[in-house]
N, C-alpha and C positions, 0 to 999 in steps of 0.2 A: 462305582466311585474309584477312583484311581490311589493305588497302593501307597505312594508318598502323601497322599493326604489325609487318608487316612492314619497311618503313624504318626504324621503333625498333631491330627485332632486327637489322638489319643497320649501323647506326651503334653500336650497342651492342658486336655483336661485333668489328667492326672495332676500335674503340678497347681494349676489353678483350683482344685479342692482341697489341696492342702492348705489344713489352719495353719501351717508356718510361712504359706509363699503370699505376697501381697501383687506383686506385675509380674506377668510371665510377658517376656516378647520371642518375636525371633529375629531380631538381626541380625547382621555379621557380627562377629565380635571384636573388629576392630572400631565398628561404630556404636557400641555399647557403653552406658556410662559415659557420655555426651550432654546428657539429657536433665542440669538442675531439680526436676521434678517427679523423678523417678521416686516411687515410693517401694520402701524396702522393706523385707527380705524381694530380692528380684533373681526372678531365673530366666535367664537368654537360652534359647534353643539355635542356635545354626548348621543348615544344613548344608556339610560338605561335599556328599559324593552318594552314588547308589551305584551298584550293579546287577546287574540281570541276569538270571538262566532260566532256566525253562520249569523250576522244582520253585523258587523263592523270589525274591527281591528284597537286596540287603541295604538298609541306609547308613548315611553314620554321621551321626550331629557331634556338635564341640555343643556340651552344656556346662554353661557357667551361673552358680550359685554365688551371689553375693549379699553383704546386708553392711549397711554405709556405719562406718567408723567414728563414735563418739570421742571427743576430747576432752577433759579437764580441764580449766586452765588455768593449774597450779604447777609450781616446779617442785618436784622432788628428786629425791636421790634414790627413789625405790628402784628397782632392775626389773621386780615383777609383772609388769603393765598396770599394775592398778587404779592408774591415771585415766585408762582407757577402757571401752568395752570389746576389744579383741579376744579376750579369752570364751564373752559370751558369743560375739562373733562365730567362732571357728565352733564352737559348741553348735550353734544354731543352723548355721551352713552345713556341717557334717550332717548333721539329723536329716534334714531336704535331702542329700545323696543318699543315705543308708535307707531310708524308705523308701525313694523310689528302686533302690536297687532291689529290695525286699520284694513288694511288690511286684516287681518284674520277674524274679525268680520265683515267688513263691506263690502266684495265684495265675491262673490260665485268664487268659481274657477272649471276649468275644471274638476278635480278629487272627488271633494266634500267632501276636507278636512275639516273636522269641527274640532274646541277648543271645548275638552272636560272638559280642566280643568287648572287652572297653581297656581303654590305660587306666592308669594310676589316678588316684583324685588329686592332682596337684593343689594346693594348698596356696592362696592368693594374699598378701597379704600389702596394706596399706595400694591398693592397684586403682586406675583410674583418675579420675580428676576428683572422682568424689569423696576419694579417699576410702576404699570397700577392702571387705577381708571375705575371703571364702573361699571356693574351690573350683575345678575348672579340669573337665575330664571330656574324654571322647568315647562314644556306644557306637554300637553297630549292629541294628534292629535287623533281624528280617521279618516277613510276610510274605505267604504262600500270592507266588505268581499266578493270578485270576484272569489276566490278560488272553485274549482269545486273540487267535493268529488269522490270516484272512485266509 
């Protein structure tokens, strides 16, 4: 089976057994949250680039955790959000990142994907058409290069 699809199906499943994630997709993420019907907490996987040597094959997806933004519709003078559910938002998204990151560090898996690298979880707020709060970071998996040369 070929190395990038492999690390799909295994980022794929990972998120998709967690009781916090409801759609996992992979589009681009400029066409993400497009989609009225999207049912939330939702994590996008896209994948931006790999490279090859002869030891690994490194990938490295933009993963965006989101979960769609409730409103009130009352006016207040509060400052704290409590109109909205952002606080639980950001609560609920953070958990989806710290677990897979756990996970990733802290158990070997069958394929011996290793983190090679990630940014910051930047932090999304009000983003989208659908109005989502969460977070939005870049990994960079490898897996040992199986590929046979002719």
């Amino acid at each position: 089976m070929n190395e990038i699809q492999i690390v799909y199906d295994w980022l794929i499943n990972h998120f998709s057994s967690s009781d916090l994630v409801n759609t996992v997709s992979i589009l681009p993420t400029s066409e993400l949250d497009q989609n009225k019907e999207n049912i939330y907490p939702l994590v996008n996987i896209d994948f931006l680039n790999k490279e090859t040597d002869d030891q690994a094959i490194q990938t490295t997806f933009k993963i965006t955790v989101i979960q769609q933004r409730d409103t009130l519709p009352i006016k207040t003078d509060n400052k704290l959000l409590n109109e909205t559910n952002y606080l639980d938002n950001v609560n609920e998204t953070a958990n989806i990142c710290t677990r897979f990151f756990n996970v990733l560090t802290g158990q070997n898996n069958d394929y011996n994907i290793e983190l090679e690298g990630k940014t910051t979880e930047k932090p999304l707020r009000n983003w989208g058409i659908n109005t989502c709060d969460g977070f939005q970071f870049e990994v960079t998996l490898s897996i040992p290069n199986q590929g046979k040369s002719c």
